[in-house]
Every structure is written in structure tokens, then in C-alpha cells.
N, C-alpha and C positions, 0 to 999 in steps of 0.2 A: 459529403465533403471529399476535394480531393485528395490523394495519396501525399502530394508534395504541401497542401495547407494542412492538413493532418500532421508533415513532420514536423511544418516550422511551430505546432500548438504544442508537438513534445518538448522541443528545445524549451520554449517558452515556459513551460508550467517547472521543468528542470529546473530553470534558473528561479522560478519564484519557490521552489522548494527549498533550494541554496539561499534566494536573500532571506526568507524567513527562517533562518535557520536551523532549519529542518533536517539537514547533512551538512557534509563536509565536500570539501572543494572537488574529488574524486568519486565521492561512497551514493550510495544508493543509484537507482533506475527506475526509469517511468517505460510503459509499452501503453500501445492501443492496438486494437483488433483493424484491419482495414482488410474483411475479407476473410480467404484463407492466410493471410500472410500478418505477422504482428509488423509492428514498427517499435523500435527501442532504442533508448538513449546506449551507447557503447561505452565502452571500456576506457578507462583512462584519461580523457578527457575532462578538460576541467569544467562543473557542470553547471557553471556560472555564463559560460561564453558559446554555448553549441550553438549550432545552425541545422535547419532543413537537411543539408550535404553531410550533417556527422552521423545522423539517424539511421541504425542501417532496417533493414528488411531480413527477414527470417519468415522461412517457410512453418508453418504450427506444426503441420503434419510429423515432415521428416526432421525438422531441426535445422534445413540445408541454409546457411547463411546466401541470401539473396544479394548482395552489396561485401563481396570478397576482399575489396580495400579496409572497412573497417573491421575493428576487433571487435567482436560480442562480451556484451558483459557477461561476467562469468555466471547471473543468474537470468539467464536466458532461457535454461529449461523450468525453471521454477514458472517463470513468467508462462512459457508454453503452456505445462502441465494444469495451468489453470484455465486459459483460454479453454482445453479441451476436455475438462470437466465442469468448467461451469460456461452453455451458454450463451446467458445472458451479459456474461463479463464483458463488456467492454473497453476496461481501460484496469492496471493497477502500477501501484503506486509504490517503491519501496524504497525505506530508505532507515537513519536514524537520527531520529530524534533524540534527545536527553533525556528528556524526562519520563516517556515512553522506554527505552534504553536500558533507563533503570528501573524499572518494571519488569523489562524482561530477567531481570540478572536479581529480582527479589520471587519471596514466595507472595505477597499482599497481590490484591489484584486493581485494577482501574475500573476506578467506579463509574460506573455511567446511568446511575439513579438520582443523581445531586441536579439536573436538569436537564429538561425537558430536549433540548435540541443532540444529547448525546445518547440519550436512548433508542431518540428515531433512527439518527442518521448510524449509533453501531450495533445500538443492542445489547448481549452480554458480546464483550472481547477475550476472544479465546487463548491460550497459550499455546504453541507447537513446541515441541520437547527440543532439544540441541539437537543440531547437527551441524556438520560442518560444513562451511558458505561453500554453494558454490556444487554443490555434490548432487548425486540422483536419490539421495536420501533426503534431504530437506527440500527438495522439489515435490517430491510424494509425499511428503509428510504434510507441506504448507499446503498442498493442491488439496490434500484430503482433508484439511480443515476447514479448507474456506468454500467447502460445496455447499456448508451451512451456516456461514458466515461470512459479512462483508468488510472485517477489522480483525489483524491476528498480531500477536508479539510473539514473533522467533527469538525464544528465548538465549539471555547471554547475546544477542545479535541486536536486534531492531524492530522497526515495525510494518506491515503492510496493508493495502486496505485496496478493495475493488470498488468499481463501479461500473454502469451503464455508460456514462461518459467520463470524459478525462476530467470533467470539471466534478464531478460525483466522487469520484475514488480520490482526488487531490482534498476537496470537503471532508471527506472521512477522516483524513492524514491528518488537516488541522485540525479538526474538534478531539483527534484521539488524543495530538497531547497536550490541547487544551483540558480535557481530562483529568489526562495522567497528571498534569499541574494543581487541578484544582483538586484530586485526589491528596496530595500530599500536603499543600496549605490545609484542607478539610481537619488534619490530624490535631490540629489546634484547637480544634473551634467545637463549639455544640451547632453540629451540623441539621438541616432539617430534609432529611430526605424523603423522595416519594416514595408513599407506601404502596403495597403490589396492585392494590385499586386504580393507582395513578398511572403504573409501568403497564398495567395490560390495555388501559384504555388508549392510551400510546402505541404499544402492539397492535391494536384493531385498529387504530387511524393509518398505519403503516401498509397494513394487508389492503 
């Protein structure tokens, strides 16, 4: 694909993050790999209305912003730090959701044994300890979780989730807080979940 249809899928998938109310009219950021260079949504704009032209480029290696008109979002090295530990990553996803949100900001965790399609696509969902948005603390922290993992809750913050393509890592985003929803409805209920016979044979369809 090229560099300039690559940006306008970021925009694109941006604003379907926003109408599903996935974030808020500013908060979160989508990248995709194109090469040595990411592509990512910026700073401050509202992430309902971007274009191909707000998308800037950033070099993985150096950090060097390649499109010096736009401002980088502030977690731009977090986004980097992944590219250059995992890979296969092609595309992540971050942002907050609610109900994922509060996940992060409790001890309980998000169940993803209550069916079938949240096991494949996250598996167990890990927690990354606080840090603060934005810093080379919570870029190393989330980068080094997600070498083994393709869905993490930064805790007190939000959630992220990778993939091979932008439509792979934005799937992760909704099933997680589909999830995290049907995790907290569940509290109600006499739930029937899969026993580890069911989660492993799930694992080996996955591998």
C-alpha cells in the first residue's frame, strides 16, 4: 500500500475509534509501520475530522519527526518502542475506552474465557504498572509488555492493543472492551465459562 493510502486508513480508523466511542474527541493515537518510518495520528487535533495531510511521519530509529509542520503525539516514543521490539507489529492502537479505563484503575482483571472470539484475538490481557503519559518510562514499560502480548491496560490511563494490520490491532481494541463490558455484566450472572480444555485448544488453533 502506498505511504499517502496508508495515511488516509489512519485518519479513517481514528475517526471510527471516536464514533464508537472508543475516546474522546483529542485522547488516544493510531500508528502503522510503512517501512522504517511510522505514520501517526498527532497531537491535538480533533480525531473525529483528520485527513491523509494531519498524519505526520516519524523516523523509528531516531525519533526525528519527518513532517515538522505537525506536532507529535506525546506518545510517539511509546508507539516507536514497539515497532522496534516487536517485529511483526504492524499497526497499534491506543486510546480510552470506559470500560476498559476502569479496568485499568481497578485490581479485577478482564476476562477473556467467557468466549471464544476474546481469547483468540487477546489471550490473557496484561496490566503495565503507572506511569506517567507521555514519558520514556511508560514507553519501556508498555514496549516490554507487549513483546508477549497483543492487548495491555496502562494502568489508571487506557488501553492498547497491536497488530499485523490496522484492521487487526483496531479488532483487538473492540473485542477488549467488549470484554471488559461483558466482564462486569458477568458479575451478575451464573456465568458459564470455558474450562482450560477449551482455552488451550483455542491457543493451538491460534499457533
Amino acid at each position: 500500500m502506498e505511504k499517502e493510502e496508508l495515511k488516509r486508513l489512519v485518519a479513517s480508523f481514528m475517526k471510527r475509534v471516536y464514533d464508537r466511542g472508543l475516546t474522546t474527541s483529542t485522547g488516544g493515537n493510531i500508528s502503522v509501520r510503512y517501512g522504517d518510518v511510522m505514520l501517526i495520528t498527532p497531537s491535538g487535533l480533533d480525531k473525529a475530522s483528520l485527513s491523509a495531510a494531519d498524519i505526520a511521519e516519524v523516523d523509528i530509529r531516531s525519533g526525528d519527526n519527518l513532517t515538522p509542520g505537525l506536532k507529535l503525539s506525546i506518545e510517539s516514543t511509546m508507539h516507536r518502542m514497539i515497532y522496534i521490539k516487536r517485529g511483526d507489529a504492524g499497526a497499534v492502537v491506543h486510546s480510552h475506552p470506559v470500560f476498559c479505563c476502569l479496568f485499568s484503575a481497578v485490581d479485577e482483571e478482564i476476562r477473556t474465557d467467557l468466549i471464544a472470539e476474546s481469547r483468540y484475538l487477546l489471550g490473557n490481557v496484561m496490566k503495565v504498572p503507572y506511569a506517567l503519559m507521555g514519558t520514556a518510562a511508560l514507553a519501556d514499560a508498555v514496549s516490554e509488555h507487549v513483546k508477549s502480548c497483543d492487548a495491555v491496560l496502562l494502568e489508571n490511563h487506557g488501553a492498547l492493543t497491536v497488530g499485523k494490520t490496522l484492521l487487526n490491532a483496531f479488532d483487538r481494541l473492540e473485542c477488549l472492551e467488549q470484554a471488559a463490558r461483558m466482564t462486569v455484566f458477568s458479575q451478575n450472572l451464573s456465568v458459564r465459562a470455558m474450562d482450560e480444555a477449551k482455552l488451550s485448544e483455542i491457543d493451538d488453533m491460534k499457533k
